[in-house]
Structures are given as structure tokens and as C-alpha cells.
C-alpha positions in Angstrom: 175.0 220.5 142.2 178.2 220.9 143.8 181.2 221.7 142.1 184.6 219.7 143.8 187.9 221.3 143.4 191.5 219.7 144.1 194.1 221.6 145.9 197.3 221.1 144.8 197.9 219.2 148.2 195.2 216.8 147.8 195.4 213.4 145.4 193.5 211.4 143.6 194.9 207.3 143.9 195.5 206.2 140.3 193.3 203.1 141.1 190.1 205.9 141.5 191.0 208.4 138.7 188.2 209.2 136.2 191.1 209.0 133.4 193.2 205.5 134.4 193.3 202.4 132.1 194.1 199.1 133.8 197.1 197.5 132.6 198.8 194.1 131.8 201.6 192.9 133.1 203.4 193.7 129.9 202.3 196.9 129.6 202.7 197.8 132.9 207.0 196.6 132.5 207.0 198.8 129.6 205.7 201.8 131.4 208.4 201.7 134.1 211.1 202.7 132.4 208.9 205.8 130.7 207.2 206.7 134.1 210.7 207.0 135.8 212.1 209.3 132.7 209.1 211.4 133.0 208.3 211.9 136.7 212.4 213.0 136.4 211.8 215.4 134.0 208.8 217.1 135.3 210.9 218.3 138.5 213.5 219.5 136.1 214.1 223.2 134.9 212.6 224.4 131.4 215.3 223.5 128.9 216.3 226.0 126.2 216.9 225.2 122.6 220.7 225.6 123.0 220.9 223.0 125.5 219.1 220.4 123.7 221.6 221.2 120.8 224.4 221.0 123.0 222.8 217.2 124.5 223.3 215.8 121.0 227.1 215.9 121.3 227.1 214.9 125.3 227.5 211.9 127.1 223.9 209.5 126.6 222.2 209.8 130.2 222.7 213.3 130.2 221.3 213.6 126.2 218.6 211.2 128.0 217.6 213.5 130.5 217.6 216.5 128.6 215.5 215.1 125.2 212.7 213.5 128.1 212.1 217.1 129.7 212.0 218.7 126.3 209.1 216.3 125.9 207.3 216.8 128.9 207.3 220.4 128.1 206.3 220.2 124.3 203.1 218.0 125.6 202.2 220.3 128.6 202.5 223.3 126.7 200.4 221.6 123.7 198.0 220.1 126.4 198.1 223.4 128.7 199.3 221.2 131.6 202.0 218.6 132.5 201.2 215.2 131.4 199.6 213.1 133.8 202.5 210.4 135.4 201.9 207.6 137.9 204.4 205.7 140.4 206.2 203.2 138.3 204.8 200.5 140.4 200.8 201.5 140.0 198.7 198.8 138.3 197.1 201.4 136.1 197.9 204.0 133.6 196.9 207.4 132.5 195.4 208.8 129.6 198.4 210.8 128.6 201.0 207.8 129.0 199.1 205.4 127.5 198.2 207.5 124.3 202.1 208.2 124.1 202.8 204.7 124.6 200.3 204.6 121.6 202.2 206.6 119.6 205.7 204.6 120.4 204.2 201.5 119.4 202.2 202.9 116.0 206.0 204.7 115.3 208.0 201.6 115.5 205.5 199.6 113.7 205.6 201.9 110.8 202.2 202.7 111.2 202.6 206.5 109.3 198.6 206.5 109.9 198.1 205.7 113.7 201.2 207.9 114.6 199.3 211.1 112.6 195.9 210.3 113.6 197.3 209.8 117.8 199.2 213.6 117.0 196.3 215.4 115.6 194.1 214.1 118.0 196.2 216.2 120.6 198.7 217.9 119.4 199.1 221.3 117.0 200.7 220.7 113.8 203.5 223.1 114.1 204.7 220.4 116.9 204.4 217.4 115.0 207.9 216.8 114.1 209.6 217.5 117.2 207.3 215.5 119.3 208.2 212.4 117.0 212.2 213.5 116.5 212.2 213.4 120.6 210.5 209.7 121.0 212.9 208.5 118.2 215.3 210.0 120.0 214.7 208.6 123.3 214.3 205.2 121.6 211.0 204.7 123.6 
């Protein structure tokens, strides 16, 4: 048995990915806005703690920007790699955004059980709270 690797120049199409979820149509128009934040903030620099103090008193795109690529690094560094982002217009959805879309819809629903069981399920305790202050945040 053969084992396949990917270079970093070669991709997988969403619609043939191991890990991709079909979506509805609403799902998929809720996605958008989340899949433009985050393919944004995974070109960005690493953000210290200073500046995401600093983003609370600054104008809201920029507080926007800076929140979303605090949490793309909080979940690579908890996952060991950047989460996993399609093209806003692809008719299917990764692992990664649809368990954070999970964890959005469990947070505004109140659902204090679904949100811990989504973050324990991938995430390390220690990173818990910030994960959840940033989507409140972001008002995802």
C-alpha cells in the first residue's frame, strides 16, 4: 500500500475532500460571511495580546479583523494547524467550519451543554474562554 502525500502546491476540490459536509442553501449564506472573515485572517500576521487589547477601543472593522485572526490562531494552535476554509461560493463545508458554526448556533441558543461538549471535543480547556469571548465578540 501506497502512501499519497500533498504538496503544498497541489489541492484537493472541496466537492472531493474526505472531510466536506454538503450544505443547504441556508447554511451555505451563513457561511459566507464567516469564510470571508477567516480566509482574511489566515493571510494576516500573528497578532499579540497588546493589539487585541488595543482593538477593543478601535474603530469596528478593524476590532473585526483583528478578534477573527486571534481566532484562527487560537484554533490552529489548539488543532496544530490552520482551520480548514473554503471559497465562499463552494457548495460544501469543512469539518472545522461547520463544527464552529456548531458552536455559534449551540452559543446563541443558550445551549451551555452543546457549546462545552463542541470545545472539549477539540479544544484544551485552558482555551475555553477565549475561544467563546472571541465568537461573542465577533457576533458570529
Amino acid at each position: 500500500m501506497a502512501l499519497h502525500a500533498l504538496t503544498q502546491v497541489e489541492t484537493i476540490p472541496a466537492e472531493r475532500s474526505p472531510r466536506s459536509l454538503p450544505l443547504d442553501a441556508e447554511t451555505q449564506r451563513r457561511l459566507v460571511p464567516l469564510r470571508q472573515l477567516m480566509r482574511k485572517a489566515r493571510s494576516a500576521s500573528r497578532v499579540d495580546g497588546h493589539r487585541i487589547c488595543a482593538a477593543v477601543g478601535c474603530g469596528i472593522a478593524q476590532q473585526r479583523e483583528t478578534l477573527s485572526t486571534t481566532l484562527v490562531q487560537v484554533l490552529g494552535d489548539a488543532w496544530g494547524q490552520a482551520p480548514v476554509v473554503y471559497e465562499p461560493s463552494a457548495k460544501t463545508a469543512s469539518f472545522d467550519e461547520v463544527w464552529l458554526l456548531s458552536v455559534v448556533d449551540a452559543q446563541n441558543a443558550g445551549n451551555a451543554d452543546s457549546v462545552a461538549f463542541l470545545l472539549t471535543s477539540r479544544i484544551p480547556r485552558h482555551s475555553h474562554r477565549m475561544v467563546l469571548s472571541l465568537i461573542a465578540q465577533l457576533a458570529l
